[in-house]
C-alpha positions in Angstrom: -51.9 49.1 -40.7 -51.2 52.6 -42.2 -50.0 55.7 -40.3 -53.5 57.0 -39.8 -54.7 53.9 -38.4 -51.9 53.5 -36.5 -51.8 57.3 -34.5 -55.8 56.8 -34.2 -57.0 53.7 -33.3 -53.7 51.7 -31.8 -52.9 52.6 -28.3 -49.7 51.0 -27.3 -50.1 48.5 -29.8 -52.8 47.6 -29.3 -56.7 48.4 -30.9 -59.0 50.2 -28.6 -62.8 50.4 -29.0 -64.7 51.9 -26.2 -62.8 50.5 -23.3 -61.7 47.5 -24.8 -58.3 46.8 -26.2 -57.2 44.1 -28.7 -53.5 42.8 -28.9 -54.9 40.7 -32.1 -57.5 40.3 -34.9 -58.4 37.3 -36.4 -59.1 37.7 -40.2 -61.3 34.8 -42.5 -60.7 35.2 -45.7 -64.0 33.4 -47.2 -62.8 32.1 -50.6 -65.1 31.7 -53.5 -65.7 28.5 -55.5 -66.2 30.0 -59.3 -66.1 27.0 -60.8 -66.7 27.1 -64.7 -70.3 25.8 -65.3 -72.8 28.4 -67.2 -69.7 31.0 -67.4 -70.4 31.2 -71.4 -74.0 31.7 -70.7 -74.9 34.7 -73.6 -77.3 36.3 -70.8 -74.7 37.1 -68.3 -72.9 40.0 -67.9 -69.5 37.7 -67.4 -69.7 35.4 -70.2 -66.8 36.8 -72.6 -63.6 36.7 -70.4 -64.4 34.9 -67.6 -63.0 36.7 -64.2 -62.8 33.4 -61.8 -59.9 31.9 -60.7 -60.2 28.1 -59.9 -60.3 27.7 -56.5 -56.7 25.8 -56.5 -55.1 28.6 -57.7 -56.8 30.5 -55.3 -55.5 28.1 -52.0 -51.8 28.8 -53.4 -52.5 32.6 -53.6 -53.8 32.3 -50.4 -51.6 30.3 -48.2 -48.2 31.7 -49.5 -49.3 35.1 -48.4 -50.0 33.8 -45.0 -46.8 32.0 -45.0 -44.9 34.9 -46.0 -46.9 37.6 -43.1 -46.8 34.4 -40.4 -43.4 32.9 -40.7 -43.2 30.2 -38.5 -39.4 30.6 -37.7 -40.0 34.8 -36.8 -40.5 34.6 -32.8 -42.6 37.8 -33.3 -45.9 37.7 -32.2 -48.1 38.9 -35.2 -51.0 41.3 -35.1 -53.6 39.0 -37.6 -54.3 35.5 -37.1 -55.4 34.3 -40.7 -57.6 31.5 -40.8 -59.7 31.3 -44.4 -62.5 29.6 -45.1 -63.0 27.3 -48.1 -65.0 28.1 -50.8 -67.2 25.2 -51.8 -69.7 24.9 -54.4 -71.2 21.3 -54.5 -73.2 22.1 -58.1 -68.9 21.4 -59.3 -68.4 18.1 -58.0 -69.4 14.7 -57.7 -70.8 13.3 -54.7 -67.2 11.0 -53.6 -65.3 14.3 -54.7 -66.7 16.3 -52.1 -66.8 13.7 -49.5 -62.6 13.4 -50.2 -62.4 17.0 -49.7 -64.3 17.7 -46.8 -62.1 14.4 -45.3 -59.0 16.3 -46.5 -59.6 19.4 -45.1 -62.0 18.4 -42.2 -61.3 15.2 -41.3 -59.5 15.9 -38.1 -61.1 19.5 -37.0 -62.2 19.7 -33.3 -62.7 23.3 -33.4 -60.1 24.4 -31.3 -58.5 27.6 -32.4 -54.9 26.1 -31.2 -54.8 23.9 -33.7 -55.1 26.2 -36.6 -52.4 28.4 -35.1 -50.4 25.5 -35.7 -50.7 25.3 -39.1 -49.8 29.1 -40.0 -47.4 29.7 -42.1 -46.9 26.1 -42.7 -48.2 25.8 -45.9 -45.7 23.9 -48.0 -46.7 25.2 -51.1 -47.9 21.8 -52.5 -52.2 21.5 -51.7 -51.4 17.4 -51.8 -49.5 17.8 -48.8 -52.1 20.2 -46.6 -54.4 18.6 -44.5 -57.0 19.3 -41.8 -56.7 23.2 -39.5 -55.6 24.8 -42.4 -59.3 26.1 -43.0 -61.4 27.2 -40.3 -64.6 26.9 -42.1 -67.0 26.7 -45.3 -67.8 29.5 -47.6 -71.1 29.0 -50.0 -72.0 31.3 -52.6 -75.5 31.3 -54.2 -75.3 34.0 -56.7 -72.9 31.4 -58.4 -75.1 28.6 -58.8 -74.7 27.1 -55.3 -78.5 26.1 -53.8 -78.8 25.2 -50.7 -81.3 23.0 -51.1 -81.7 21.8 -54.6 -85.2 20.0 -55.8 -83.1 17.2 -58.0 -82.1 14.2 -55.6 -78.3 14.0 -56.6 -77.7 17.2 -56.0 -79.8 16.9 -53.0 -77.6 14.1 -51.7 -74.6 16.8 -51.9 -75.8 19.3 -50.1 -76.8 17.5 -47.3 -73.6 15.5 -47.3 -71.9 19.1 -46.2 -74.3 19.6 -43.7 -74.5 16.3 -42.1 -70.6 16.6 -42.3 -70.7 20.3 -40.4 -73.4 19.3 -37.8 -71.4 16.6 -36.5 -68.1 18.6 -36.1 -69.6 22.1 -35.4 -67.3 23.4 -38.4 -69.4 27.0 -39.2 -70.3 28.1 -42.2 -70.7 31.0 -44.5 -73.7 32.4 -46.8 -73.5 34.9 -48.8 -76.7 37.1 -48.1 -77.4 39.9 -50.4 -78.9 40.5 -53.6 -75.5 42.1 -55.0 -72.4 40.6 -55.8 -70.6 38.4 -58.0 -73.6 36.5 -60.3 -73.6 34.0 -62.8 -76.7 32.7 -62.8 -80.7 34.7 -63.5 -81.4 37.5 -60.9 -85.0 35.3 -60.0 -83.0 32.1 -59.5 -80.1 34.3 -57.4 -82.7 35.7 -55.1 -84.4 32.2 -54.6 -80.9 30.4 -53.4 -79.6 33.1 -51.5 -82.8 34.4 -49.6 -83.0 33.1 -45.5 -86.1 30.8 -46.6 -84.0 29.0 -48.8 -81.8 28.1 -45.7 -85.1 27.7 -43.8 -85.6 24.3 -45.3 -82.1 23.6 -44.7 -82.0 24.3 -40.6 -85.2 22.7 -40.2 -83.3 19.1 -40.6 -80.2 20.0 -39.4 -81.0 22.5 -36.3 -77.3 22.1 -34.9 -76.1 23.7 -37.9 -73.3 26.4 -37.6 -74.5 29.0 -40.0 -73.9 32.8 -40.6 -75.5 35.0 -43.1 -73.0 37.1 -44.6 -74.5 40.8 -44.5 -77.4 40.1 -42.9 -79.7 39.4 -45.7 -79.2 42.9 -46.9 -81.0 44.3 -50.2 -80.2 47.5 -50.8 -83.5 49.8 -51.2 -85.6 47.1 -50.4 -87.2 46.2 -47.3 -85.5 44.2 -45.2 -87.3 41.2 -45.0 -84.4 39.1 -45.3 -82.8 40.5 -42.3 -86.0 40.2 -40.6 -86.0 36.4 -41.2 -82.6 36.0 -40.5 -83.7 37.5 -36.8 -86.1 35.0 -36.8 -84.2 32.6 -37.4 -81.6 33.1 -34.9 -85.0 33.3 -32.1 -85.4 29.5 -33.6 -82.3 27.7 -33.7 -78.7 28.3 -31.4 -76.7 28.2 -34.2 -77.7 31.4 -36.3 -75.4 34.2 -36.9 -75.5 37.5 -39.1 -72.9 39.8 -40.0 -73.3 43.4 -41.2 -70.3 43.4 -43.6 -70.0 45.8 -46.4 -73.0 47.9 -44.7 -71.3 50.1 -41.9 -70.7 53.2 -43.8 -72.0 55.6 -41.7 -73.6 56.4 -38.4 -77.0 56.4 -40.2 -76.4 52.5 -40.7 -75.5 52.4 -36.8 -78.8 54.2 -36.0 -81.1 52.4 -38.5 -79.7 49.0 -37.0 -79.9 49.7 -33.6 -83.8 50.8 -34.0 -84.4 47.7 -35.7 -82.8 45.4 -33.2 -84.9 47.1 -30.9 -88.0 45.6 -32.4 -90.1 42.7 -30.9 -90.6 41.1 -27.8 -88.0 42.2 -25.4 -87.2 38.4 -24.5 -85.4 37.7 -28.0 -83.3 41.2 -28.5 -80.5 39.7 -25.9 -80.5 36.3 -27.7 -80.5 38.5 -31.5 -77.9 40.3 -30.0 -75.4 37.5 -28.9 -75.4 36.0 -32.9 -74.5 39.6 -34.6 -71.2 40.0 -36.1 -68.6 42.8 -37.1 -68.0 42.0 -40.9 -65.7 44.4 -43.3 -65.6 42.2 -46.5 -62.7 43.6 -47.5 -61.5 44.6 -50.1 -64.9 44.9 -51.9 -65.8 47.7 -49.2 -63.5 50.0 -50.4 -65.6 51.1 -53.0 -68.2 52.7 -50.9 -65.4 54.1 -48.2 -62.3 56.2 -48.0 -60.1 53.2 -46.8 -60.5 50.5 -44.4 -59.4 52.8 -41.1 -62.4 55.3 -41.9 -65.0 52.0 -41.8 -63.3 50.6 -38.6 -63.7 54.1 -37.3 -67.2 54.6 -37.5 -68.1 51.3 -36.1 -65.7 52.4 -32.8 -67.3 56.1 -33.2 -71.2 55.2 -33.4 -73.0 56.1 -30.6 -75.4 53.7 -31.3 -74.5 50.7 -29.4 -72.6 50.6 -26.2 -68.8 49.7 -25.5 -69.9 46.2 -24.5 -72.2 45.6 -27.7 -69.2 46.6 -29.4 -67.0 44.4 -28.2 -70.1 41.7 -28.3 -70.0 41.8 -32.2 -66.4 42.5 -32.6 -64.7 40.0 -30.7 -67.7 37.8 -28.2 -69.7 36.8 -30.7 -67.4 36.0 -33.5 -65.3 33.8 -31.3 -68.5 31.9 -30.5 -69.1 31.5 -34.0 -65.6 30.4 -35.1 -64.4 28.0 -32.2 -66.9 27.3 -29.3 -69.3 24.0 -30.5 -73.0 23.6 -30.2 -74.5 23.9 -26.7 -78.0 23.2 -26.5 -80.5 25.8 -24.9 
């Protein structure tokens, strides 16, 4: 934490918003699955010198900078809790591949948030050797080919592997929702993977699905009927969540989303409100703010919502998302 976060938002060590004070944060690093298929397409803007890094490469990046902030040896209790979640692109793989790595990584998860403390700073700096509670969940990625529910039966077949596979041990998952970002593949085509009706088909056979939408479906100067259905679909099934990362910039943000989480029946907003999130997505929010302290600020500053709404999408709701399994309504 710099100086300036440290004199203005740390009382005694600790992080206050409102009334509340936090002795940790957990961070999730959601980890991309680039991948190399239709990289040299001639109609993409990243076609010359590709910018990916395979997702291997991106594990031992990873892991050895958790080992080396979360020694397991120092007796120090750290401020960040680091639990990432793999980046998975099933458009990459064969079917048996994908079933080897979700065993790998997955095969022993219960979902318990004591067991992935175990695991930090243990990596050994050899991926053979890691096994299950060293990723806390799934990252997905549309813009970059991933579709959630793909018309072709193989690929069909994958998909539906992961999410059988998810269901059945509450592992949650995230979807990039926004019609920026990292693309690879025709703006049309990015719009139809990545849009809440995509997913749609996708939670109408698996309902017990863990599932956030990673900034809330936001597209820029256009209307927000993605966030809209994203509401809608957390009214429909338990297991919906949203963030607003990379959209808290400023109090007009705070405003506009309160307003519009006070629309509709009366009976839902509680429900709405117990799925919404506190995203950053850090680093890549830097560009539209002065450092991380100054979006942190805001979101404790905002008038907007209350202390306990606050602490509801900052530290509630996110722990329901991350560790507590499916409870049926």
């Amino acid at each position: 934490l710099d100086q300036e976060m440290d004199r203005k938002l740390l009382d005694g060590g600790k992080l206050k918003i409102g009334c509340y004070q936090y002795d940790r944060i957990v961070l999730t690093p959601l980890m991309m699955d680039f991948g190399y298929k239709n990289m040299t397409n001639p109609q993409l803007y990243y076609n010359s010198i590709p910018v990916q890094k395979p997702i291997v490469e991106q594990v031992l990046d990873l892991f050895n900078g958790i080992k080396s902030y979360y020694h397991p040896e120092e007796k120090e209790i750290r401020f960040f809790e680091i639990y990432p979640f793999l980046g998975i692109n099933t458009a990459n793989y064969e079917l048996i591949k994908i079933e080897k790595m979700l065993d790998k990584y997955f095969g022993s998860y219960r979902g318990k948030p004591a067991d992935l403390m175990e695991n930090l700073g243990k990596f050994s700096g050899d991926i053979d050797n890691m096994g299950s509670n060293f990723f806390a969940g799934i990252k997905v990625y549309p813009p970059l080919g991933f579709d959630p529910w793909p018309e072709d039966r193989e690929e069909r077949k994958k998909v539906e592997l992961v999410y059988e596979f998810c269901s059945a041990k509450h592992i949650p998952m995230t979807t990039h929702c926004s019609n920026g970002g990292y693309r690879i593949i025709d703006s049309q085509k990015a719009d139809l993977y990545t849009s809440p009706e995509r997913w749609a088909l996708v939670l109408k056979k698996y309902p017990r699905l863990k599932l956030n939408f990673g900034h809330l479906g936001n597209q820029g100067k256009k209307k927000e009927h993605w966030t809209q259905e994203i509401l809608n679909l957390m009214v429909q099934y338990e297991n919906v969540y949203g963030d607003f990362s990379c959209r808290g910039f400023s109090e007009k943000f705070y405003q506009s989303f309160q307003e519009f989480l006070d629309q509709g029946e009366r009976r839902f907003r509680e429900k709405i409100r117990q799925r919404i999130l506190f995203g950053s997505d850090f680093t890549i929010n830097l560009l539209w703010t002065d450092s991380y302290h100054s979006y942190l600020k805001i979101f404790r500053d905002t008038p907007s919502f209350s202390d306990q709404e606050k602490n509801a999408f900052a530290s509630v709701n996110p722990e329901h998302f991350l560790f507590s399994v499916y409870q049926k309504a």
